[in-house]
Structure formats: structure tokens, C-alpha cells
C-alpha positions as CSV (number, residue, x, y, z in Angstrom):
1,X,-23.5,-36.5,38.3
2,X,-24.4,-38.2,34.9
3,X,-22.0,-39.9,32.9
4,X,-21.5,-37.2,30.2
5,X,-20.8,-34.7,33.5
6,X,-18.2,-36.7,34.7
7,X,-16.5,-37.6,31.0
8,X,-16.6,-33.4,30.7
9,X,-14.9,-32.5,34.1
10,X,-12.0,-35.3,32.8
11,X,-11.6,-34.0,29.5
12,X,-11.2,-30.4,31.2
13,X,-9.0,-31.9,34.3
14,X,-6.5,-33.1,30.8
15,X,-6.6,-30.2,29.4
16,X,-5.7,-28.2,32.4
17,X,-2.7,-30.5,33.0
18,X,-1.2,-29.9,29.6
19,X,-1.3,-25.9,30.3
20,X,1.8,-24.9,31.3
21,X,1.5,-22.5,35.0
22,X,1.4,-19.1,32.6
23,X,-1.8,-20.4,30.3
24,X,-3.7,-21.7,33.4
25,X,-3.3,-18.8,35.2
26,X,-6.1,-17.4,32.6
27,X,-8.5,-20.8,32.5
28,X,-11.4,-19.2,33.4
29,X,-13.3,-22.5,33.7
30,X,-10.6,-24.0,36.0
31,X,-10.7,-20.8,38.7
32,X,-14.5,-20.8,38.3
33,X,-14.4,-24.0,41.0
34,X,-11.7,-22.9,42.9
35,X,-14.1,-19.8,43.4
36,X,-17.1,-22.0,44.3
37,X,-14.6,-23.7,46.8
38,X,-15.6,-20.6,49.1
39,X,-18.4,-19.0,51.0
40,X,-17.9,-15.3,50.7
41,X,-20.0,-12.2,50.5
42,X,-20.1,-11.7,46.8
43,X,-21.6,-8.2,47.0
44,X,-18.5,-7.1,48.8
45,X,-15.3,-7.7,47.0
46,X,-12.8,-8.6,49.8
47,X,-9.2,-7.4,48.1
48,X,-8.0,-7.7,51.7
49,X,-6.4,-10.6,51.7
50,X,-3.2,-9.6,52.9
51,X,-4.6,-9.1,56.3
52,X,-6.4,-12.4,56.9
53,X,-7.7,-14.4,53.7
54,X,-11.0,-16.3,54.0
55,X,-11.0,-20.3,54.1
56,X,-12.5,-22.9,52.1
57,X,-15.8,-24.5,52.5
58,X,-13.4,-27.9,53.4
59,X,-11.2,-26.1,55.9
60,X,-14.5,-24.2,57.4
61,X,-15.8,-27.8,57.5
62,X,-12.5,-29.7,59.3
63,X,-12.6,-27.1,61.9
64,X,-16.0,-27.4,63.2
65,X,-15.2,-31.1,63.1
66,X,-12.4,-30.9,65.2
67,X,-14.3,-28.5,67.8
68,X,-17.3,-30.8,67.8
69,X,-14.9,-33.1,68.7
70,X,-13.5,-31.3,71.3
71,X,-16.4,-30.6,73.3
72,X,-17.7,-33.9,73.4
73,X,-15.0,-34.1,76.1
74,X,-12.1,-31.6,76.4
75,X,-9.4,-32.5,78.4
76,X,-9.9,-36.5,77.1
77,X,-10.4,-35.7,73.1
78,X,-8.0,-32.8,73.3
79,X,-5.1,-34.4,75.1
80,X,-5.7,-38.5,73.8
81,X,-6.7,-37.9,70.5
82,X,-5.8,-33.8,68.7
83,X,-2.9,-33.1,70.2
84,X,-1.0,-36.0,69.2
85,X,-2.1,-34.9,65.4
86,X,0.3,-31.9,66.1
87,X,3.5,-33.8,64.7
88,X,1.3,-35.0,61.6
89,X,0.7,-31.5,60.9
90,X,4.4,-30.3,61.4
91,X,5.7,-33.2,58.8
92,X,3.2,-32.1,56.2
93,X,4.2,-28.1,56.7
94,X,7.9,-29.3,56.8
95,X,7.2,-31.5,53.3
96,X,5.6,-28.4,51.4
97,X,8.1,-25.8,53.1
98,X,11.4,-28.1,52.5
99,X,12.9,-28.8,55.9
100,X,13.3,-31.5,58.8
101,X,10.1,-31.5,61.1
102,X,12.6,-30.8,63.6
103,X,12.9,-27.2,62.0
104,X,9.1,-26.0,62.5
105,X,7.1,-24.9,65.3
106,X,3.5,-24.3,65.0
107,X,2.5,-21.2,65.8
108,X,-0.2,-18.8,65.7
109,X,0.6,-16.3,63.5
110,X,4.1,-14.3,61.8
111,X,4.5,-11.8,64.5
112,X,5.0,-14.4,67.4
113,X,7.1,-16.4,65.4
114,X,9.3,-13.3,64.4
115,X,8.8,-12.0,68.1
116,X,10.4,-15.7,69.1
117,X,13.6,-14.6,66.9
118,X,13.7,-10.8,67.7
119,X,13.2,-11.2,71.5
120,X,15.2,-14.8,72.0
121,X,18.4,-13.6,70.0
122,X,21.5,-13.3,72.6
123,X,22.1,-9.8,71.9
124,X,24.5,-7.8,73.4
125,X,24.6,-4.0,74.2
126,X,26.0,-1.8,71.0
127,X,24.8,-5.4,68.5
128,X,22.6,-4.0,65.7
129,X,19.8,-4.9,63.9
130,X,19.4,-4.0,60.3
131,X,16.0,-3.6,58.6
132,X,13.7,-1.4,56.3
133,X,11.3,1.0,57.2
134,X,8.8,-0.9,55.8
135,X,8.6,-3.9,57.6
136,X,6.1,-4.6,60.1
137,X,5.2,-1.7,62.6
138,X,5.3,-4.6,65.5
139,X,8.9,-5.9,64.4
140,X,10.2,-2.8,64.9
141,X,8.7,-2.5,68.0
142,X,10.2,-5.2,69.8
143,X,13.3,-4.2,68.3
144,X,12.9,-1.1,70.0
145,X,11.7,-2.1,72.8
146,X,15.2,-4.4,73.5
147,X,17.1,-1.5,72.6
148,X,15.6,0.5,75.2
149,X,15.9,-2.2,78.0
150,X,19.0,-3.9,76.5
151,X,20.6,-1.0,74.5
152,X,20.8,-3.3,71.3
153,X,20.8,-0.6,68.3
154,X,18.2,-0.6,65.7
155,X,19.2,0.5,62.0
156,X,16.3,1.3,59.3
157,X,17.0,2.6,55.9
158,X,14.4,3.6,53.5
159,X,14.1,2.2,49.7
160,X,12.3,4.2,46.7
161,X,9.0,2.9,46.0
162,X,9.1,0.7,43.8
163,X,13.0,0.5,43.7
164,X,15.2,0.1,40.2
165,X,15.7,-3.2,40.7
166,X,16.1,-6.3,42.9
167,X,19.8,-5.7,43.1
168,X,19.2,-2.0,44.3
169,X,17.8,-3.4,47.2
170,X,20.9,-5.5,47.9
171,X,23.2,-3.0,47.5
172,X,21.0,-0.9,50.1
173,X,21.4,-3.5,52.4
174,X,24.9,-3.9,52.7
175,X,25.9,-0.4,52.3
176,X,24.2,0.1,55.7
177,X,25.6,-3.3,57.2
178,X,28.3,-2.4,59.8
179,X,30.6,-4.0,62.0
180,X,28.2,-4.0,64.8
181,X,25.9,-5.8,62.7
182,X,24.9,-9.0,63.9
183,X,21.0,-9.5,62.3
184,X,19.1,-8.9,59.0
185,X,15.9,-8.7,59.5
186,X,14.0,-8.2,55.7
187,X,10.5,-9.5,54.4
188,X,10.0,-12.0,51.7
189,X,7.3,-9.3,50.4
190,X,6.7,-6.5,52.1
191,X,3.2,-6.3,53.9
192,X,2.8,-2.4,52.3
193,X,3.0,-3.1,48.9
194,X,4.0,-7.0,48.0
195,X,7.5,-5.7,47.2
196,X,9.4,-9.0,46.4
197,X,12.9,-8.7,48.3
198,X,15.8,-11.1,47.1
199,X,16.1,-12.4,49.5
200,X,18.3,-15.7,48.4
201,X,21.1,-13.1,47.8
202,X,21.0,-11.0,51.2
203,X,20.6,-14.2,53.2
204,X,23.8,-15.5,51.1
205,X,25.8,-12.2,51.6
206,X,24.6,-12.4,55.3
207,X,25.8,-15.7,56.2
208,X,29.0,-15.2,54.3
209,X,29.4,-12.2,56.8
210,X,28.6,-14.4,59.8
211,X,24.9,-12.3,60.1
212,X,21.3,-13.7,61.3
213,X,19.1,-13.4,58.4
214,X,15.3,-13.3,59.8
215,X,12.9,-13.4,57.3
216,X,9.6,-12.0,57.7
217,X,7.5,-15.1,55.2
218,X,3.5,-13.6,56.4
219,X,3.3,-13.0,52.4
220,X,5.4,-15.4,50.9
221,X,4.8,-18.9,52.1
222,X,2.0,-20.4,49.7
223,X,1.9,-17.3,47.3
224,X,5.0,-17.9,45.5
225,X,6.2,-21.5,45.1
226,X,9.7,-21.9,46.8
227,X,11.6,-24.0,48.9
228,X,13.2,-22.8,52.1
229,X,16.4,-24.4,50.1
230,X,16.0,-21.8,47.3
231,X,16.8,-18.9,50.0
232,X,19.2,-20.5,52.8
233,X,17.9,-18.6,55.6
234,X,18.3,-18.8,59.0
235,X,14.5,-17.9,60.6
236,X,11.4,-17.7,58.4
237,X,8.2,-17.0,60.2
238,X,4.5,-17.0,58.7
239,X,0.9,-16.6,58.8
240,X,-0.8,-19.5,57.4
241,X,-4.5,-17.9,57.6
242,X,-3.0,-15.6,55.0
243,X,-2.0,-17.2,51.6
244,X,-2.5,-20.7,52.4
245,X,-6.4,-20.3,53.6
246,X,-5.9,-22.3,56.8
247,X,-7.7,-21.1,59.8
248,X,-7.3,-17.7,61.5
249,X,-4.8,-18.1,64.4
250,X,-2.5,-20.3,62.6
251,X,1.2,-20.0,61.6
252,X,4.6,-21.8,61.4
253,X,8.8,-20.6,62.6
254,X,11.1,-22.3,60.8
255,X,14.5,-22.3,61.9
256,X,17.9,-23.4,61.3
257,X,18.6,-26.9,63.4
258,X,22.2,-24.7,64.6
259,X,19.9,-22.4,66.0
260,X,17.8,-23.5,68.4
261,X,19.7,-24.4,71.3
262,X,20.7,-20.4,71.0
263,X,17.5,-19.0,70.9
264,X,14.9,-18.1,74.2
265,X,11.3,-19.1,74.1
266,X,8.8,-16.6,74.6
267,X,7.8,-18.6,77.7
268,X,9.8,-20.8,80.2
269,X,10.4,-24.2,79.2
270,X,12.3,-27.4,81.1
271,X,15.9,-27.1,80.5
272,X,15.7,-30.7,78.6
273,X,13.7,-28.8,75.8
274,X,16.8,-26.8,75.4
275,X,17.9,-28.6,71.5
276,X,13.6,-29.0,70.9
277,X,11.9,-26.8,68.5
278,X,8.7,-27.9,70.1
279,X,10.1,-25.1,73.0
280,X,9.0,-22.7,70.6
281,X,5.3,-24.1,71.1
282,X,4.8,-23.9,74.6
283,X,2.1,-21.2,75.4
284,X,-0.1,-23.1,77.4
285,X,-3.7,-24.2,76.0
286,X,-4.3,-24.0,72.0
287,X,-7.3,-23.8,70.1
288,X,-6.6,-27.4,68.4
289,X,-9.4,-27.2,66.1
290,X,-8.1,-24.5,64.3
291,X,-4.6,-26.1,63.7
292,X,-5.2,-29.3,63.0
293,X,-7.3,-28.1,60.4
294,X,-3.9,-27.2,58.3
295,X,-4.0,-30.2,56.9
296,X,-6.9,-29.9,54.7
297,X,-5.9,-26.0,53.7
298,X,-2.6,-28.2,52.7
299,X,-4.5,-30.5,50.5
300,X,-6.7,-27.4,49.0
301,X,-3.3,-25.5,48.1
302,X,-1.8,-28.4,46.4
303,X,-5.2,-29.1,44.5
304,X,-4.4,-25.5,43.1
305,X,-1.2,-26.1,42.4
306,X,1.5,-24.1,43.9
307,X,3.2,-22.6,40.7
308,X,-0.1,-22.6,39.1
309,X,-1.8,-20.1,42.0
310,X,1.3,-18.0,41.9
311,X,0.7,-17.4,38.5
312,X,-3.1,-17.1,38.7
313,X,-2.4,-14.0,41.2
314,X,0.2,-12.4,39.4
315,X,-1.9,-12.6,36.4
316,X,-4.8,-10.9,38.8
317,X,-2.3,-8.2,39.7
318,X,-1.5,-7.4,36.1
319,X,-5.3,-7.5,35.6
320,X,-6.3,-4.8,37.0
321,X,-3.3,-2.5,37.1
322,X,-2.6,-2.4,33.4
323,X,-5.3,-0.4,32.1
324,X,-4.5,2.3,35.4
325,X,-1.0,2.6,34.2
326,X,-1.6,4.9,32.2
327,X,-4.1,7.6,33.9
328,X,-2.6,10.6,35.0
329,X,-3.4,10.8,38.8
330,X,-2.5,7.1,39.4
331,X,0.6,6.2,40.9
332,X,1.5,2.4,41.2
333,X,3.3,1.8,43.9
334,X,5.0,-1.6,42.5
335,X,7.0,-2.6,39.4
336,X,5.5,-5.1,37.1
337,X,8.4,-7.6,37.2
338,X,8.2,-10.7,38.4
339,X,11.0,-10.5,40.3
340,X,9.4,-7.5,42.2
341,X,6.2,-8.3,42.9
342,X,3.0,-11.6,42.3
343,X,-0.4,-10.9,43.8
344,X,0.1,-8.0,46.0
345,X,-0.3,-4.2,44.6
346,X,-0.5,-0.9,45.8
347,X,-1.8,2.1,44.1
348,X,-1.9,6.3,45.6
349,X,-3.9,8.8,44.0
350,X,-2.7,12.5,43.6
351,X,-4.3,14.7,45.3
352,X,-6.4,12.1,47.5
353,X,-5.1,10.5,51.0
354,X,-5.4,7.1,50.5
355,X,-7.5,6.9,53.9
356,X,-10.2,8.8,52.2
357,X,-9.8,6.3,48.8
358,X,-10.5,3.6,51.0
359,X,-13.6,5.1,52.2
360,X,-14.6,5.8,48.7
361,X,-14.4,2.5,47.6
362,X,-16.3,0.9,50.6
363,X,-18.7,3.8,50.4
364,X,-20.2,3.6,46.9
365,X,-18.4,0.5,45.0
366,X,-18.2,-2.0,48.7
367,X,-14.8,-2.7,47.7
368,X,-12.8,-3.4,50.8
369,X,-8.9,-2.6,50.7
370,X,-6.1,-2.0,53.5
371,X,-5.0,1.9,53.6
372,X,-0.8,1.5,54.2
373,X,1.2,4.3,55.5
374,X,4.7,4.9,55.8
375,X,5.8,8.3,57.8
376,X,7.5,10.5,55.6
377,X,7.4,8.6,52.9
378,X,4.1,7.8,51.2
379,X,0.6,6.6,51.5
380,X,-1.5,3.9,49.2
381,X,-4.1,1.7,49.6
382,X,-2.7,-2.1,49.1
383,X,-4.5,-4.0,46.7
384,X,-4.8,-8.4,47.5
385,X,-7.7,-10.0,45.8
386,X,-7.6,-14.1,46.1
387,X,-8.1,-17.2,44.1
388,X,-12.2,-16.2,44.6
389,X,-11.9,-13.4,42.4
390,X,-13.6,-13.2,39.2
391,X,-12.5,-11.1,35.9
392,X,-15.6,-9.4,37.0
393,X,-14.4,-8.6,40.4
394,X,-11.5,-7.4,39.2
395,X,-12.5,-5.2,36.5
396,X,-15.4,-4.0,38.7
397,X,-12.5,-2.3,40.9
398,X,-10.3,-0.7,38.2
399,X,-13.2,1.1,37.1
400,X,-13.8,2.7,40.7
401,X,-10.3,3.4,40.8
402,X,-10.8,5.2,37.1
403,X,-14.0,6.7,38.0
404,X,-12.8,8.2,41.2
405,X,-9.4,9.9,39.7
406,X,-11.3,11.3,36.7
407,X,-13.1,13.1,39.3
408,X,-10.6,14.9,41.1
């Protein structure tokens, strides 16, 4: 790198610190190398990211290190050397998420953090659990499945999509809270169309009411920039191979320090374990490459800057739904308020199942997005482009979306 390279990338580095969050979040020149950071196909846009977001060139890199590492011996490398990384890793996830390391388990993704909760919950016969029909398919499912075996009751309401307004979703809540009413189980963003709950304010309501609040984080943690302090919950669970590029397989459970010695592991654990949140970890043998590799996906997000890459995908968002706004057969499936939704859309077309849009777009544009359905209520395809995507990529998609309406 000569000189006069290196005296340009400062001059650019200053100017991108005096932008405030809002103005980088359209600094072309800045996203252009957080693009580069990644290896992707870039014939096929990936606006799938809500399922399972690709890593970095860096984080690709610190996992094959690790598992080079690991088979040079197993059992020695594994057990002398990885595993005691494991508390490293759970101080720097409690650092960026705002609690004691004693308040995070590692897992491997938000569903067995959230099953951890659901399933490990003293619940009694008639207790009931209150939730959405939008939250996640397997939620509900172990919900059901203890009310079957352990006749708990399970309560879902549905909400209009989008809703009128953050507090319309509060009120919803609590006008189907009842006396039997022991747990609240809502997402942070909902993984069918991003909808941002407010969640501060139902996890203040709840625990004024002496309710669990579980929160369902897979989309929040590392998309918006928050502190678990700024919503007072008692359970948050995430993927961190979502939002936070970290390896596949990797997640965290935060919960509240009162809480532990109450709650069941999924597995069996010593009885001296009872008050450890590292109970919540004890599955057997873990793929060790893959989580200590958090670390650098760590170091990557806060190179982005947290408020800075919320605003980069809201402005994405915002992108490419403003000029679809206005075309007859396209409904938008998420309000463009802040409060209500950042990087995730959602989008139906009338008079097209959005099984069949999908298609369509990997067909003829290889444009790859999630197809969400909700029974008896509606059907879209979810839209979640990254920090890779380009204006390009972005406008490249809203046309397909305009070309295909027009020709219905």
C-alpha cells in the first residue's frame, strides 16, 4: 500500500467518524469494504439472511484455525487449550449484550435457548402461556407439546399486519393476559416480517404483574443496537449466525441471575450446578471451532459499528421498498417507522401466492428470498439483504418485484 493509499483510507476513516449513524448509513465508499469483507456468490443475491447470514472472510478464517487446531490432537487441544477460551467468549457476548457473564450460556442457536425457557419453566396444570401467532412454528410447538403432557394452556392472539402502532400491540397483549397467566412469550422482531415489538414496555407491564417475559432475540441481537438494560427482561435467547455473522451453529440465553436456580436444563446436570448458568451448556461434545470463532464476528460487528449497521439496514429496507409503495398489486407487509421495523421486510402480491413469487425470483432474476406463511392469515415473501449488498443489488430486486406485478 503506497503512502498516498494509506493517507486516502485515513482521510476517508475521518470523514466517516464525523458522519452521524443516519449519513453513514448512505457512504457508499464505507459499505463498499464492508462488502469486500465477504466471499459470496455475487450472481445470486442472497436476501435470506434472516435464516442464516453468511460470515466474513475473518470469521471463515478463525474457524478453520481453530479446527486445524483441533485435529492436530482432539481430546488434548480441545480439552487443554479451546475449551477453556469458552469463558473468554461469554465475557465479550456479556460486554456487547449488557449483563454479568454469569447471565449467558452459549448455545447453538435461538430455538434451544428458548426451548431451555419453554421446557425448564415450573409450570403447573391450568398455568398459561401467552404469545402471538407469529412467533416461531417450533416455540409453539413445545408449548404445545407441555400442554399435552402437562396440561399447561397455550394462548395465541393474532395482530393486523402491520399493526397501527407499537402501542396497539401492547394493548393486544394485555387484553389477553389473564389470571392464569404466568409467561409472555413475544419476539424482539418477528421472524415473518421483522415486526419490531416493544418489547421494553410488555416486559415492564409483565414484571409489574409478576409474569415471565421470554423474549425471542434470533433477529434483534446485533441488528438493532440495545442493551439488555433498555428492555428489562427476564430470558432472551438468540442466533448469532444470524445478524452478528458468527458461525453457523452458534447462539447465546441470557437470563435473569433470580432465574436460574428455577429453571431445568435440557439435559441432566450435577445438583452442584443448580445456581450455574454454565447448566444451560451441558450437551455433551461441541464443535469448538465454530464458537470460539465469536470472538472475531465480535470484533467485525463493532468495526461496523452497531448504531451505524442498524442504520445501514434500515436504510436498505427503505431502499428498495419505497419505489413499490406505490404499485397497485404490492402489499407491504411492514410499516415504515422505526419503531416498527430496521432491515427486515415483507412484501405479498395480489393475485400471486408468495410460494410461486419465490420461484419467480430464483427462476429468472436468482434472487433468493424466504416464502412466510401464517394460516388464515396471510402469505409474503420476507425480504433480509445484509451489509454485502450493493445499491445495485438492491435496486436489481425491486425491479423483479415491478416487473413481475406489472405482469399479472
Amino acid at each position: 500500500m503506497t503512502r498516498r493509499s494509506v493517507l486516502a483510507a485515513l482521510t476517508a476513516l475521518q470523514r466517516m467518524q464525523a458522519q452521524t449513524p443516519l449519513e453513514s448509513a448512505a457512504n457508499e465508499d464505507f459499505w463498499f469494504n464492508a462488502r469486500m469483507a465477504f466471499t459470496v456468490d455475487r450472481n445470486l443475491l442472497n436476501f435470506n439472511n434472516g435464516s442464516v447470514c453468511p460470515a466474513p472472510k475473518v470469521v471463515q478464517e478463525a474457524m478453520h484455525r481453530y479446527w486445524t487446531l483441533t485435529n492436530l490432537s482432539p481430546s488434548h487441544y480441545v480439552d487443554e487449550l479451546l475449551l477453556p477460551e469458552t469463558d473468554i467468549i461469554r465475557e465479550d457476548l456479556a460486554r456487547e449484550f449488557g449483563c454479568s457473564p454469569e447471565e449467558l450460556a452459549i448455545t447453538r442457536n435461538t430455538s434451544e435457548g428458548l426451548h431451555t425457557v419453554l421446557l425448564g419453566l415450573d409450570l403447573k396444570p391450568g398455568d398459561e402461556v401467552l404469545t402471538t401467532t407469529q412467533d416461531y412454528p417450533s416455540m409453539i410447538s413445545s408449548l404445545e407439546q407441555r400442554a399435552f403432557r402437562e396440561k399447561i394452556s397455550l394462548k395465541k392472539f393474532p395482530y393486523p399486519t402491520p399493526p397501527k402502532s407499537p402501542q396497539h400491540l401492547f394493548d393486544l397483549f394485555f387484553q389477553n393476559v389473564t389470571p392464569k397467566t404466568r409467561a409472555i412469550l413475544v419476539s424482539h422482531l418477528t421472524f415473518t416480517t421483522g415486526q419490531i415489538f416493544p418489547i421494553a414496555a410488555i416486559c415492564k407491564e409483565a414484571r409489574r404483574r409478576g409474569i415471565y417475559s421470554i423474549v425471542d432475540g434470533a433477529h434483534g441481537f446485533a441488528h438493532l443496537d440495545f442493551r439488555v438494560s433498555d428492555i428489562d427482561c427476564d430470558f432472551y435467547a438468540t442466533s448469532l449466525h444470524k445478524w452478528l455473522t458468527a458461525p453457523v451453529g452458534t447462539g447465546f440465553l441470557y437470563m435473569r441471575r433470580e432465574h436460574i436456580p428455577n429453571v431445568w436444563p435440557l439435559v441432566g446436570v450435577p445438583a452442584s450446578m443448580r445456581n450455574n448458568i454454565r447448566k444451560f451448556e451441558s450437551i455433551g461434545t461441541q464443535p469448538v471451532a465454530m464458537r470460539n470463532s465469536i470472538a472475531d464476528a465480535l470484533a467485525f460487528h463493532r468495526g461496523l459499528g452497531a448504531k451505524r449497521k442498524e442504520e445501514r439496514l434500515r436504510y436498505l429496507r427503505r431502499r428498495w421498498e419505497a419505489p413499490l409503495r406505490n404499485l397497485a398489486r404490492v402489499i407491504l407487509r411492514n410499516a415504515d417507522d422505526p419503531n416498527q421495523s430496521c432491515g427486515i421486510g415483507a412484501l405479498s402480491i395480489d393475485g400471486l401466492p408468495s410460494d410461486k413469487l419465490t420461484q419467480q425470483l430464483m427462476d429468472k432474476y436468482k434472487i433468493h428470498v424466504r416464502t412466510r406463511v401464517i394460516a388464515n392469515e396471510f402469505d409474503c415473501i420476507r425480504v433480509t439483504p445484509n451489509v454485502y449488498a450493493s445499491i445495485e443489488d438492491i435496486d436489481r430486486f425491486t425491479r423483479a418485484i415491478a416487473s413481475i406485478s406489472s405482469r399479472l
